[in-house]
KEKE-140703 format. One line per field, with one value per residue (C-alpha): residue number from 1; x, y, z. Coordinates in nm, 4 decimals, always signed. Example, Ala and Ser with C-alpha at 12.3 -4.5 7.8 and 13.67 -1.06 7.14 Angstrom:
num	(1; 2) .
x	(+1.2300; +1.3670) .
y	(-0.4500; -0.1060) .
z	(+0.7800; +0.7140) .
END
This chain:
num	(1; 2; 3; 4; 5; 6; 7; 8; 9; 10; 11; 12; 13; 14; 15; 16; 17; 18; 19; 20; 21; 22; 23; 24; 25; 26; 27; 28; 29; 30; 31; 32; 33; 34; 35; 36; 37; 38; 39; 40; 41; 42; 43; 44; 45; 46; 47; 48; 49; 50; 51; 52; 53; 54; 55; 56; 57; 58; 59; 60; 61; 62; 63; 64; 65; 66; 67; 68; 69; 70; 71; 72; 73; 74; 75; 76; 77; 78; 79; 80; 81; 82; 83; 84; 85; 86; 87) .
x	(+2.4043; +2.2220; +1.9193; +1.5817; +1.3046; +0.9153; +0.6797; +0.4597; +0.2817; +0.1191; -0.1195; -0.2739; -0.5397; -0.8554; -1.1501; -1.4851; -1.8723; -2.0551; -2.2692; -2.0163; -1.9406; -1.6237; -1.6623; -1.6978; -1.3633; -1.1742; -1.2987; -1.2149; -0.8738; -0.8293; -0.8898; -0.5455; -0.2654; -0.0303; -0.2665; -0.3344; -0.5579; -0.7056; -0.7944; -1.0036; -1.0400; -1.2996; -1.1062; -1.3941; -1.7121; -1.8445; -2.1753; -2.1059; -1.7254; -1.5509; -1.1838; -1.0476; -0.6820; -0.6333; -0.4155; -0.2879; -0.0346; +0.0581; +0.3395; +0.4893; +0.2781; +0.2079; +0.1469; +0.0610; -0.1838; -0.3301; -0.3397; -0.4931; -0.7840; -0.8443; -0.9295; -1.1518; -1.3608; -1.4150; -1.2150; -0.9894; -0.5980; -0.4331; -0.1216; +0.0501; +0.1426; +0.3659; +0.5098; +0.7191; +0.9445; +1.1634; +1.3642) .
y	(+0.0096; -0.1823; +0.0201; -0.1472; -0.2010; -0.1807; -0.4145; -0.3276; -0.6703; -0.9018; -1.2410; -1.3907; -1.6463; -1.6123; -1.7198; -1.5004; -1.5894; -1.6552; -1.3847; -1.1275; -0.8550; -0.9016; -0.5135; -0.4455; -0.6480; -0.4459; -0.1359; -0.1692; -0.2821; +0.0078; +0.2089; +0.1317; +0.3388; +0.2826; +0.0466; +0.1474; -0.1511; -0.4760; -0.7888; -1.0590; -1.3888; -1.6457; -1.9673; -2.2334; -2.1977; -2.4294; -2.4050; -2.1284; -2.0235; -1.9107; -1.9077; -1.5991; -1.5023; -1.1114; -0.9207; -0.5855; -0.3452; -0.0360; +0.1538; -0.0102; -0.2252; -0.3165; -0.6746; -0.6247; -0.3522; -0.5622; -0.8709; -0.6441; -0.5172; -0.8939; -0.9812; -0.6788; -0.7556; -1.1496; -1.2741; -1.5700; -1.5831; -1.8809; -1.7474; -1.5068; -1.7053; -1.4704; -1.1234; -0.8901; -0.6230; -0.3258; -0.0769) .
z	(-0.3303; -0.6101; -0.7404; -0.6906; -0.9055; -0.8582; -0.9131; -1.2534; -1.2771; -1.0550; -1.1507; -0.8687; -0.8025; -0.6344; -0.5288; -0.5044; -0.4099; -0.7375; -0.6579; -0.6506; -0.9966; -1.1775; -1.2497; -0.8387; -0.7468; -1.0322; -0.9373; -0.6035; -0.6884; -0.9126; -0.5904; -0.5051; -0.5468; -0.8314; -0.9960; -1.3672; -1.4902; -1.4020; -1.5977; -1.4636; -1.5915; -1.4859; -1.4355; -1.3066; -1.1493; -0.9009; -0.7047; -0.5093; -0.5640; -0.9061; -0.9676; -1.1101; -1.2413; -1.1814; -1.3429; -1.2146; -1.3979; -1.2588; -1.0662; -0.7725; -0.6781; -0.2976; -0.2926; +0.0756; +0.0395; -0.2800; -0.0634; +0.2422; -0.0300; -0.1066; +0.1867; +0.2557; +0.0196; +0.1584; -0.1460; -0.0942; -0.2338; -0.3045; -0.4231; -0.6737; -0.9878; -1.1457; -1.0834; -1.2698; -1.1770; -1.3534; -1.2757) .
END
């Protein structure tokens, strides 16, 4: 059986209410397990919406659970642009 690697990176895109911290959404997605660090990066801002590319690096990441967390929080994700896994 082929051994299996775990996800260490993950950059998605999202949307979030202008009124909402950067620092709040990475601290809550710190509050994940197996995530070591977060980057946020503001994209565009509109009237009411900016677009943000997050970065997480950790340990085996849970896209589901990260995705799950997301949309907890009210945030909006349009996709995960690129991911990267090792064994």
């Amino acid at each position: 059986m082929p051994e299996e690697g775990s996800i260490k990176r993950i950059l998605i895109d999202i949307t979030a209410p202008t009124d909402m911290e950067l620092n709040f959404i990475a601290k809550e997605l710190l509050s994940l397990e197996g995530i070591k660090k977060v980057k946020i990066k503001v994209d565009e801002v509109e009237e009411d919406i900016k677009h943000l590319s997050v970065e997480i690096l950790g340990n085996d990441l849970q896209p589901e659970k990260i995705e799950d967390k997301i949309l907890e929080l009210g945030l909006a994700l349009h996709g995960i642009d690129e991911l990267e896994v090792e064994k």
